[in-house]
N, C-alpha and C positions, 0 to 999 in steps of 0.2 A: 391376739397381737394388735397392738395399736397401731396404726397407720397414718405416720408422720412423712409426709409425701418429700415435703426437702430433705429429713435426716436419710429416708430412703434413698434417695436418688443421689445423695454424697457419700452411702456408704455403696450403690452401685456400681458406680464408674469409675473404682481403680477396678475393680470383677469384672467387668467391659472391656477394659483397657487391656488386660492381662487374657481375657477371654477365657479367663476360670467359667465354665456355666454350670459345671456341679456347684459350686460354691453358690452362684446367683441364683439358680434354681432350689438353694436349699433357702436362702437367704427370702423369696417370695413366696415360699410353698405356703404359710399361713394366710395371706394376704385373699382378699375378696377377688375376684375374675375383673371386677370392675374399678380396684382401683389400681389393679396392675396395668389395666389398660389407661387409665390415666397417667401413671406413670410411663408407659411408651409413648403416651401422647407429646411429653418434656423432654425427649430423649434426640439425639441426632438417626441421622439413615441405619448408619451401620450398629451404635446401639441397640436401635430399633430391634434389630434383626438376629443379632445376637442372645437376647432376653428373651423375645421369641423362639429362640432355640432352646433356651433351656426351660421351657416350659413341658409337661409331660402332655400327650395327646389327647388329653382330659383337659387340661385347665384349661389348655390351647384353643380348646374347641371351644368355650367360654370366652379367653379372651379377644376373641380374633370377629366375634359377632359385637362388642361392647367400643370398639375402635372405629375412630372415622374411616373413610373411602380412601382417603392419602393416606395413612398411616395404614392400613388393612392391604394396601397396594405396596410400600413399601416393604412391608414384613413377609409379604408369601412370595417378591420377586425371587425367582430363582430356587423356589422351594423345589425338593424332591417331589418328586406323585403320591410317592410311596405315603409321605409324611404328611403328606395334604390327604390324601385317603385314610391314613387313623384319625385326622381330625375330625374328617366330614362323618367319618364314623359314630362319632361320638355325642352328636348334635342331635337333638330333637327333627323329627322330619321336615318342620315349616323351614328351618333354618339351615339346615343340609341343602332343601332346593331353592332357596336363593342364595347361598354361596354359589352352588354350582350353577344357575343360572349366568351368574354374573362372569364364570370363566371362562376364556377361550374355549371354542368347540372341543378343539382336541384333546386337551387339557383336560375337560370336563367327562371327555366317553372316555380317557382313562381314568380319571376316578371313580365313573360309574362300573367299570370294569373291575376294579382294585376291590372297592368297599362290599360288605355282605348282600348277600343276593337279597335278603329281603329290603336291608336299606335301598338296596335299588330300584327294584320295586314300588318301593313308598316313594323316592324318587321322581323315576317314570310317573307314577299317577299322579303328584302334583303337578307336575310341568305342565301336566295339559290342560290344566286350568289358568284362567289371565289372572299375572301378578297382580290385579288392582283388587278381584273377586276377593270371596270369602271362601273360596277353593282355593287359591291363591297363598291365603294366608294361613290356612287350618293346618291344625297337627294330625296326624294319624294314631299317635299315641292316646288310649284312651281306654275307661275301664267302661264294661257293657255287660249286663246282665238278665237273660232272659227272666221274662215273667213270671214265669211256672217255675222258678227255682227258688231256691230257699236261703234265706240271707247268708248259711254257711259257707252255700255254695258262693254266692257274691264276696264272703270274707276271703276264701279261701283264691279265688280270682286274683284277688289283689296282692296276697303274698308271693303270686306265683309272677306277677306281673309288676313287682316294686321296683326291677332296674331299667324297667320300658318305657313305664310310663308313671312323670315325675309331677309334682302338685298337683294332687288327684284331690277334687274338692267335691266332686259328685259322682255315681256311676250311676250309666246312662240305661234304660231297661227299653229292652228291644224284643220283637215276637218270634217268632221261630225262623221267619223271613228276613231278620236284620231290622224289621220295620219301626220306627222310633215311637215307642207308648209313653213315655215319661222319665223323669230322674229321681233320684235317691242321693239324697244328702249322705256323705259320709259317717257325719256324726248321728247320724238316725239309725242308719244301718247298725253300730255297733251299739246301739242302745235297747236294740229288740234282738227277742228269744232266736235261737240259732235255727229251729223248723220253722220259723215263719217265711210262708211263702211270701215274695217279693210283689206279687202281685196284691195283696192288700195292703200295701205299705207304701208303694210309690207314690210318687206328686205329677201331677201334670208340670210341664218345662216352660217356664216365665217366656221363654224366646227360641224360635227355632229359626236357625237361620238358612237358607238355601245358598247351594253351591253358587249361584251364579249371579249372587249379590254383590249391589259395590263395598268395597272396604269400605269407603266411608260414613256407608248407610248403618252397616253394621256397628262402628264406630259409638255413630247419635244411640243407635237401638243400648247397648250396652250401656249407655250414661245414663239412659234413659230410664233402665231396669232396675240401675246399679247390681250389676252383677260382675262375678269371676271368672265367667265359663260359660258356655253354649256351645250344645250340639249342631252341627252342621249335616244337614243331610241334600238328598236328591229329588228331583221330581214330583218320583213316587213315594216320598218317605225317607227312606233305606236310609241307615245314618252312615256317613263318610268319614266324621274325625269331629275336630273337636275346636274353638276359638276360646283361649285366652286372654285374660286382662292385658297380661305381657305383650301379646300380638295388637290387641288395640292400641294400648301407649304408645307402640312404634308406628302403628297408621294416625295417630293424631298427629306425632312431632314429623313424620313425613309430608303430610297434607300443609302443616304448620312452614315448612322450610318451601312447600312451594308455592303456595300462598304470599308468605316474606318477599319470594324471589318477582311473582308476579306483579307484586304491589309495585317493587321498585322498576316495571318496563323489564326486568333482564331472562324473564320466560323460567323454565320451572324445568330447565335440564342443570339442576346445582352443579352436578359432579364434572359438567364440560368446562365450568369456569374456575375449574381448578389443575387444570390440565394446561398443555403447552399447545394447543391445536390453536392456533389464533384466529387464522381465515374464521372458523368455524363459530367462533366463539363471537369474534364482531358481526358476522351477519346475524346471530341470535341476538344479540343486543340493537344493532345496526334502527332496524324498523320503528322500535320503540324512540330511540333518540331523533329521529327524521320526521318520527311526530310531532314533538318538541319545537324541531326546529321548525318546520313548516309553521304553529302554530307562533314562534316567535316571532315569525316572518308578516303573520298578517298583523297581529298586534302592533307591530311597527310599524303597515303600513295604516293604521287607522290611527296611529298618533300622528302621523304626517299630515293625514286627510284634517283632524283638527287643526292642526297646528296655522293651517291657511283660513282657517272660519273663526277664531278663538285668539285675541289679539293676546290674550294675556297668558296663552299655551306657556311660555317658557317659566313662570311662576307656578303654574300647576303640574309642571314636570318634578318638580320636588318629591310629590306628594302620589307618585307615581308609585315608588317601589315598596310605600307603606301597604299604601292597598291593595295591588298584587299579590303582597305574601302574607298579608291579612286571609284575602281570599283563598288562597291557594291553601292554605294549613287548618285553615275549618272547611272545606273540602274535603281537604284526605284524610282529615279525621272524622267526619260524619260518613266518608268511603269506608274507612276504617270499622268501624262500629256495623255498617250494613255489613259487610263482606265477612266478620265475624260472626255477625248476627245468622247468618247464613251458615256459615261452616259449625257451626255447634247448635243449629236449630231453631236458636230463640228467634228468627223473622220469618218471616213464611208469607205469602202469597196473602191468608187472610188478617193480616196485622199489619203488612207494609203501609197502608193511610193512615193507620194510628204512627208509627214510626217516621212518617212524613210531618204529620203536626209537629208532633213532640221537639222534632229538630227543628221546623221552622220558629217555636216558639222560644228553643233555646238560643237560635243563631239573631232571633233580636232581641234578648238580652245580652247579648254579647255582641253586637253589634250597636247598639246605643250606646252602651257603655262603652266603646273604642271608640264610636265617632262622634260623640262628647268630647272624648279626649282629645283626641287629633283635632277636632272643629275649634277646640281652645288655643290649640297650637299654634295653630294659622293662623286663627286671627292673632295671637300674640307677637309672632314672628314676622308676620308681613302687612301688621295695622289695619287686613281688609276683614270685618265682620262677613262681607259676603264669602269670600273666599274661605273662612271657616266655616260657611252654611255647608256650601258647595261640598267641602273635602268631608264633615261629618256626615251628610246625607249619602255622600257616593260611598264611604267607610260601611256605612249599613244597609245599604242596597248591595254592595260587594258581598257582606258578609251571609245575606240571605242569600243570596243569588247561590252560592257556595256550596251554602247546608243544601239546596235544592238540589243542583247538580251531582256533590256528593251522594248523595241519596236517592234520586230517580238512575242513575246512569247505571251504578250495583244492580239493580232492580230490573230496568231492560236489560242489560247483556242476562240475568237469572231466566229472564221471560224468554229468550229466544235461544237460550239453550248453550250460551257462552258463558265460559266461567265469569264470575264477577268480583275476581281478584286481578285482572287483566284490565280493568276501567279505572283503576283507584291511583295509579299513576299517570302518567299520559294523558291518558285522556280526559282526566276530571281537572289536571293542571291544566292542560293547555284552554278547557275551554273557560274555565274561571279565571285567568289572564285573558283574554279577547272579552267576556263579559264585563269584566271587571274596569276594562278601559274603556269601553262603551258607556256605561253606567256614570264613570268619571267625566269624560269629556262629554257626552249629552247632558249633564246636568248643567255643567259647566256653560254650555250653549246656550241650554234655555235663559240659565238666570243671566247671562250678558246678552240677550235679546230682551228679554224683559225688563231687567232691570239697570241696565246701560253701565255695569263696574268699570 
């Protein structure tokens, strides 16, 4: 079925309106999980919720993980237990425990209550891993095949295990103890003779990753392998479940949205700023803007302190909010580019000098080049040659100054153990305005000391 999102959602909403949901639930039942959740995403509250009703406890359980945190909040208010328990039923284990993670206490021991004892179980044992780990994010579902068995036996597993466990791209060979010896490629397995033991056929595993890894170690580890899958085990071995591609992509665009959020000073709780809690929400933002101001506060007072040394301050106020936001924006783009470089691997501890050049050599070409420009300006505009030295020299001193601090500041908060998405706003602006007018008015000082303009 084709998937024409406007004609969809204009043949929807007289079915909404009338609250036919046989009709609506006939009307999406071919549709992807994903882009019926785009389609709730266009919809009003009580649409929302509606469409969400007539989904069966299958899709439901599909589309209700592919939905943002407001629309995922909208659609389960008020849901029955009962009906949230066939959902949570029907989800892969990583995904069962963090819905339920995410619901009220009580709410949640009744679903754990409702749903099959084993899902429960699988459950329980995620939870007590930290949502950030790689226990955290693993599935339970997974195909495993001792060593001393014979690939029939391995065939014969997976038919018996095809509604448990879904995008099986490897099965995992483990010793009599559970203990992780290696993988087995799907398509290898069904290529060799049925008595072959599994034991001369298996591969050692590209990546094994431990329970108690961060997600986003795991993350780099997988781009790094390019792989689809890895076992996750214990300690001592013992395999525990299994990581997915699917489970990475949602730790990178996680990491991604709080990163985003960091950059911009408003802290990396996304889901509060979308909520009605206010108090809560200005004091998470509150700190970041106080640095701001603080920082606009000295800057003023050091335009002041010129202003009394520098006869011709009020001419060079013009030329003020060029180079500010000159500086400011190759700043947070050389923050930008560390803090990246960081979050996907490419900078690291023994590269950061080399990434310290590179930007310095690129922030004076692009700082010659703008304070050329600007330096024609001036003196075009105000007949003073010098006064165009001045603004071009302080345009490229700004600009360097900029790429530095953008790029050493990422660097120490990395060194001391602070995230360095937390410096790329704030702190790299405010001190590239204070340098930046520094830079400007002392150049400004010397050459009217020396040169008497």
């Amino acid at each position: 079925m084709t998937y024409e999102k406007k004609q969809m959602i204009s043949d929807l909403k007289p079915l909404l309106e009338q609250s036919s949901l046989e009709a609506v639930g006939a009307l999406v039942a071919d549709l992807h999980p994903a882009d019926i959740a785009d389609i709730i995403e266009s919809l009003t509250e009580n649409e929302k919720r509606l469409l969400f009703q007539a989904l069966d406890a299958r899709t439901a359980s599909e589309v209700v993980v592919e939905l943002s945190d407001f629309s995922r909040d909208q659609v389960l208010e008020g849901i029955h237990t009962q009906r949230l328990a066939d959902i949570v039923d029907d989800m892969p284990s990583d995904e069962a425990t963090d819905f339920i993670a995410e619901l009220p206490a009580g709410q949640a021991a009744e679903v754990l209550r409702r749903i099959d004892l084993e899902d429960t179980e699988d459950v329980r044992t995620l939870l007590q891993y930290d949502e950030d780990s790689a226990g955290g994010i693993m599935q339970l579902e997974l195909l495993s095949a001792r060593v001393d068995q014979t690939v029939q036996d391995a065939i014969d597993a997976i038919r018996q295990a095809k509604d448990e466990a879904e995008d099986i791209y490897n099965v995992f060979v483990v010793d009599a103890q559970n203990r992780l010896m290696g993988t087995l490629p799907i398509f290898k397995l069904l290529l060799e003779k049925p008595d072959v033991v599994i034991e001369s056929i298996f591969e050692p595993c590209p990546l094994i990753i431990k329970a108690n890894e961060d997600q986003e170690t795991v993350a780099h580890k997988f781009r790094h392998y390019d792989l689809v899958s890895a076992p996750v085990v214990d300690d001592d071995g013992h395999l525990l479940g299994r990581i997915t591609i699917d489970d990475v992509m949602e730790v990178l665009e996680e990491e991604t949205r709080e990163d985003l959020l960091r950059m911009a000073g408003a802290s990396s709780e996304e889901d509060m700023f979308y909520s009605n809690q206010i108090f809560r929400i200005s004091r998470l933002r509150l700190p970041w803007l106080l640095t701001n101001m603080f920082g606009g506060l000295v800057t003023g007072y050091i335009l002041w302190l010129f202003k009394l040394t520098v006869p011709e301050a009020v001419t060079l106020m013009s030329f003020v909010p060029v180079i500010m936001s000159m500086g400011g924006n190759v700043g947070i783009q050389s923050s930008t580019i560390m803090v990246r470089g960081f979050a996907v691997g490419a900078v690291n501890p023994s590269n950061i000098l080399k990434m310290l050049f590179k930007e310095i050599r690129v922030a004076a070409v692009i700082g010659c080049t703008c304070g050329l420009a600007v330096g024609l300006l001036a003196q075009l505009w105000h007949g003073s040659y010098k006064l165009g030295v001045v603004v071009g020299f302080s345009m490229l001193g700004a600009i360097m100054s900029a790429a530095l601090t953008g790029t050493i500041f990422p660097a120490l908060f990395k060194r001391i153990g602070v995230d360095p998405a937390i410096s790329s706003g704030p702190f790299v602006t405010t001190a590239n305005d204070i340098i930046g007018v520094l830079i400007y008015f002392g150049i400004a000082a010397i050459f009217y000391r020396l040169l008497l303009w």
